[in-house]
MARBA-3410 file (N, C-alpha, C, O; in Angstrom, 1 decimal):
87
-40.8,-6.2,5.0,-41.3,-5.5,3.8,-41.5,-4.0,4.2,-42.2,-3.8,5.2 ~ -41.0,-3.3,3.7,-41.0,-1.7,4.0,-42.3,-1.4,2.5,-42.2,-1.9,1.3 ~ -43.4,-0.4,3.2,-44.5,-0.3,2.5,-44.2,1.6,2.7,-43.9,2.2,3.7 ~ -44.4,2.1,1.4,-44.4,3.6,1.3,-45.6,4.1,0.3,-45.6,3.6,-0.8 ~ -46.4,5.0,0.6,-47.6,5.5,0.0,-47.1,6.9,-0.9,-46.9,7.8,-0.2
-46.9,7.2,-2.0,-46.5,8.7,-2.5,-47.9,9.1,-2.8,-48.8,8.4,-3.2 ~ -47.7,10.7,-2.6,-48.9,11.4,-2.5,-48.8,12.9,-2.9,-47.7,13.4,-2.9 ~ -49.7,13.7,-3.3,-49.3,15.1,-3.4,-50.7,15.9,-3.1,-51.8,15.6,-3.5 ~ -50.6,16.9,-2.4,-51.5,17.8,-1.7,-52.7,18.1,-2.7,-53.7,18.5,-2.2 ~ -52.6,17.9,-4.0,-53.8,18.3,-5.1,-54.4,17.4,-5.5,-55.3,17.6,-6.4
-54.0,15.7,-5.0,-54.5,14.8,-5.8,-55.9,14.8,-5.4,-56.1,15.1,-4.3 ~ -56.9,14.4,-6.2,-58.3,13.9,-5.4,-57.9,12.6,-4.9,-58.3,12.3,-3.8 ~ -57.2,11.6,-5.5,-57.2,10.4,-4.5,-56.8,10.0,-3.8,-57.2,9.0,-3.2 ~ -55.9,10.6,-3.6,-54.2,10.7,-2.0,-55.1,10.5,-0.9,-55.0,9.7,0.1 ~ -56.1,11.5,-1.0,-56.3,11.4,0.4,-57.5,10.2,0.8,-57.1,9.7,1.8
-58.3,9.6,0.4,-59.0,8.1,0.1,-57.9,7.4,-0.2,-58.3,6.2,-0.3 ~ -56.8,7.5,-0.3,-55.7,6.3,-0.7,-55.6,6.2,0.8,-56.1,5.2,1.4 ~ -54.7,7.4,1.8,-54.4,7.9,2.9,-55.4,7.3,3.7,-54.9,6.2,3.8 ~ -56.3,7.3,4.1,-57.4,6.7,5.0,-57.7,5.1,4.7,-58.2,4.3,5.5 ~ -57.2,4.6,3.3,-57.4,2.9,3.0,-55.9,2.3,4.1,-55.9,1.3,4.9
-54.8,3.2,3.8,-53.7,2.5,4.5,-53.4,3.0,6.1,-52.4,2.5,6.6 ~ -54.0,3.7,6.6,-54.2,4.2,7.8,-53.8,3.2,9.0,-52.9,3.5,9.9 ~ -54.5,1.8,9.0,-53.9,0.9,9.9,-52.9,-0.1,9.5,-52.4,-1.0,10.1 ~ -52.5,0.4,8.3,-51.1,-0.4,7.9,-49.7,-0.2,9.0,-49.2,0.9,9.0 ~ -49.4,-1.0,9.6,-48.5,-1.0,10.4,-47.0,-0.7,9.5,-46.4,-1.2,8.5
-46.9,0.3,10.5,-45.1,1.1,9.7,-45.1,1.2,8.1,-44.3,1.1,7.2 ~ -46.3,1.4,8.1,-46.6,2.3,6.2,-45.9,4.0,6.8,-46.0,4.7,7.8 ~ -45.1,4.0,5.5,-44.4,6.1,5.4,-45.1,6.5,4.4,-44.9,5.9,3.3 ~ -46.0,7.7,4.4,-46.2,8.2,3.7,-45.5,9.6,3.5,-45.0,10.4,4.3 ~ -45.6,9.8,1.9,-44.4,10.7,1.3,-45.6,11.6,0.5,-46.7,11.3,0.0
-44.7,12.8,0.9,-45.2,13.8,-0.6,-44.4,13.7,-1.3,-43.3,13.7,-0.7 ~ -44.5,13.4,-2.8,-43.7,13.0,-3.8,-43.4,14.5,-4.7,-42.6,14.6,-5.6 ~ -44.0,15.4,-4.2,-43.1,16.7,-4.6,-42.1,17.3,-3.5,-41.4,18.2,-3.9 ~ -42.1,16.9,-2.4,-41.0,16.9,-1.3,-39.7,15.7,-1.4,-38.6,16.0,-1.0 ~ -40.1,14.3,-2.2,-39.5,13.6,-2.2,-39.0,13.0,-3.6,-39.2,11.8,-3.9
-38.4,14.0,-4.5,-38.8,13.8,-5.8,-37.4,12.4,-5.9,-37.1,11.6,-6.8 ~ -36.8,12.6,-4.9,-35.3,11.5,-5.6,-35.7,10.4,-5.6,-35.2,9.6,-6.3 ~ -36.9,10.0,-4.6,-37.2,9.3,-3.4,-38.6,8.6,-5.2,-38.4,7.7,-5.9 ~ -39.2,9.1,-5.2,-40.1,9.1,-6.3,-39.2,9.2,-7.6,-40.0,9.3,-8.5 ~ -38.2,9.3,-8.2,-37.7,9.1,-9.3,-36.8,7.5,-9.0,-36.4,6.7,-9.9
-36.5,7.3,-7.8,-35.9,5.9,-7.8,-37.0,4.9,-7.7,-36.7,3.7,-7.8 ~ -38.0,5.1,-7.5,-38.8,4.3,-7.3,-40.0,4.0,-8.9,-40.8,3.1,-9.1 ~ -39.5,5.2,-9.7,-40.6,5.0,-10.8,-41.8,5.7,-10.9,-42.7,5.3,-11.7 ~ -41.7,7.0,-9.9,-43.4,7.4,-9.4,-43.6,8.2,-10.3,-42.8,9.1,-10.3 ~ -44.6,8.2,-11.4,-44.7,9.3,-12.4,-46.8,9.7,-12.3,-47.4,10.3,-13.2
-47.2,9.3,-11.1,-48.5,9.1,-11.0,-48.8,8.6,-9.6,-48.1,7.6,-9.2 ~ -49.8,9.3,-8.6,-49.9,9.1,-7.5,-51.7,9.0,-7.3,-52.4,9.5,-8.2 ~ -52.2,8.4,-6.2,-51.2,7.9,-5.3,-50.2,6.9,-5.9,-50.4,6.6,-7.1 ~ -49.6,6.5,-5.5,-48.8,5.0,-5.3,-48.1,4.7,-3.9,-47.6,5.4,-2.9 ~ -48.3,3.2,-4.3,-47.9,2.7,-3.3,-47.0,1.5,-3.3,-47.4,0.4,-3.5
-45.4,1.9,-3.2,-44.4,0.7,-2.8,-44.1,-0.3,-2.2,-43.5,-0.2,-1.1 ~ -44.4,-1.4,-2.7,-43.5,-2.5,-1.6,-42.3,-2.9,-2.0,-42.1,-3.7,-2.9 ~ -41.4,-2.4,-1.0,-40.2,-2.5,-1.2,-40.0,-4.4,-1.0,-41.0,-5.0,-0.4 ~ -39.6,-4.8,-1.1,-39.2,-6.3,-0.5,-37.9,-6.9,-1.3,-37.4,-6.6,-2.4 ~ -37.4,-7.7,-0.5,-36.7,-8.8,-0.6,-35.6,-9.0,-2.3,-34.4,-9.0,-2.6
-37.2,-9.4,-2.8,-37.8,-10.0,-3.9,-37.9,-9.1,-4.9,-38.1,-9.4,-6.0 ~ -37.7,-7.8,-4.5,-37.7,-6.8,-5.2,-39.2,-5.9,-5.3,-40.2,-6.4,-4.8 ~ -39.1,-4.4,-6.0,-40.1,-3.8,-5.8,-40.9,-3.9,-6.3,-40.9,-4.5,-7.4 ~ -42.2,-3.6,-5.5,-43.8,-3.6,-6.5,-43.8,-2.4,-6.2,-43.3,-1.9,-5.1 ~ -44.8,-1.4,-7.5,-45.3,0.1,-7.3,-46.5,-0.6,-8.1,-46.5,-1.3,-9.1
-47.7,-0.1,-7.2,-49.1,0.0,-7.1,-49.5,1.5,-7.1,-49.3,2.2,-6.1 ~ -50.2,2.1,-8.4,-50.7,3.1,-9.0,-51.5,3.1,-8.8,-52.0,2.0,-9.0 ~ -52.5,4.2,-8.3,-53.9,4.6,-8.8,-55.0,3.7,-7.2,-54.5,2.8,-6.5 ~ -56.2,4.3,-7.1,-56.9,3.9,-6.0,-57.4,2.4,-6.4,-56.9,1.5,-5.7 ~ -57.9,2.1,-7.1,-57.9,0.6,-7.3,-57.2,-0.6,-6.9,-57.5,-1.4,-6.1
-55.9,-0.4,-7.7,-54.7,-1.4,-7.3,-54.1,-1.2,-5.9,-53.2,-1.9,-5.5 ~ -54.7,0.0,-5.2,-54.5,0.2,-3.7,-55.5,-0.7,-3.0,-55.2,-1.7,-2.3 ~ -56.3,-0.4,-3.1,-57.5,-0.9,-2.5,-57.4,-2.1,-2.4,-57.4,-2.8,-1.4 ~ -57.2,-2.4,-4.0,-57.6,-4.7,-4.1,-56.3,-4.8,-3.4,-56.4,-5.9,-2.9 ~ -55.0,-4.3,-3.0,-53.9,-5.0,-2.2,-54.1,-4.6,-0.9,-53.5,-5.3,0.0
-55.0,-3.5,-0.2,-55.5,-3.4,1.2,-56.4,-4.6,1.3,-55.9,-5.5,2.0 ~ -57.4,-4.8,1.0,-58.7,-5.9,1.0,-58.1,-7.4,0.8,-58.9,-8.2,1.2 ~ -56.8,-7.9,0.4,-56.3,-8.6,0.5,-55.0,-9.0,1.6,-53.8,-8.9,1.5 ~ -56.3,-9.5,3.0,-55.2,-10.0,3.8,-54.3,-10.2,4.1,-53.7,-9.7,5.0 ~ -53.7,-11.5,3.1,-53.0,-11.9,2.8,-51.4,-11.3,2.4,-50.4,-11.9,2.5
-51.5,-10.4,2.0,-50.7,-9.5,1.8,-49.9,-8.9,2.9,-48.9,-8.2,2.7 ~ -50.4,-9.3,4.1,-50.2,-8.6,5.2,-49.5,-10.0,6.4,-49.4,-10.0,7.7 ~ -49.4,-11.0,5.5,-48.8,-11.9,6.9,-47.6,-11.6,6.8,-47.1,-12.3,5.9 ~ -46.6,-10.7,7.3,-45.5,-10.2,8.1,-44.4,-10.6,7.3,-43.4,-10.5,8.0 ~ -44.1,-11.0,5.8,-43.2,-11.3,5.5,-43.3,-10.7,4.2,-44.4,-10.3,3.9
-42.1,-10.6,3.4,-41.9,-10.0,2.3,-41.8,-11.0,0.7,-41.5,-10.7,-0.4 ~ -42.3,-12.4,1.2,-42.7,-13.4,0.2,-41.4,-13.8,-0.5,-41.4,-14.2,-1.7 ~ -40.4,-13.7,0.2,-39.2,-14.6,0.8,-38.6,-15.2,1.8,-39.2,-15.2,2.9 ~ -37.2,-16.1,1.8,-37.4,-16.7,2.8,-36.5,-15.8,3.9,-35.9,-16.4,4.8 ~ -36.4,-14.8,3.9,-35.6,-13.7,4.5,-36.3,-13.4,6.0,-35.6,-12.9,6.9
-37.8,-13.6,6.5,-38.2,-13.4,7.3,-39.0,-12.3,8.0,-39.5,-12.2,9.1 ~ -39.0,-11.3,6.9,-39.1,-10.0,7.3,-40.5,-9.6,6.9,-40.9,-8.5,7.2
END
């Protein structure tokens, strides 16, 4: 599962988003005004967000909340992309 955070230098919550995913192993974070193709294929019309790319197809997670409750949930983090692909 490839995990990407979009962000922009004015948000007040980017950076409290930025510090929740901090020990996320091989999380990229993006400025979504640097990466607008990158945030237009993905759906970003509001940041933070946070992508998980997978398998199974994409999740975008908006806003500090829906960040937070998918950091705080472990689970989320056993090494696989919730297929049987392995990854």
């Amino acid at each position: 599962m490839k995990i990407m955070l979009f962000t922009t230098p004015t948000c007040q919550y980017c950076g409290p988003a930025k510090e929740l995913v901090k020990n996320i192993e091989n999380i990229e974070i993006l400025n979504a005004m640097e990466n607008l193709d990158l945030a237009e294929l993905y759906g970003i019309r509001s940041v933070p967000a946070l992508v998980l790319e997978k398998c199974s197809g994409n999740e975008v997670l908006v806003g500090l909340e829906q960040i937070t409750n998918f950091v705080e949930n472990e689970e989320n983090f056993s090494g696989n992309c919730g297929c049987n692909c392995g990854h």
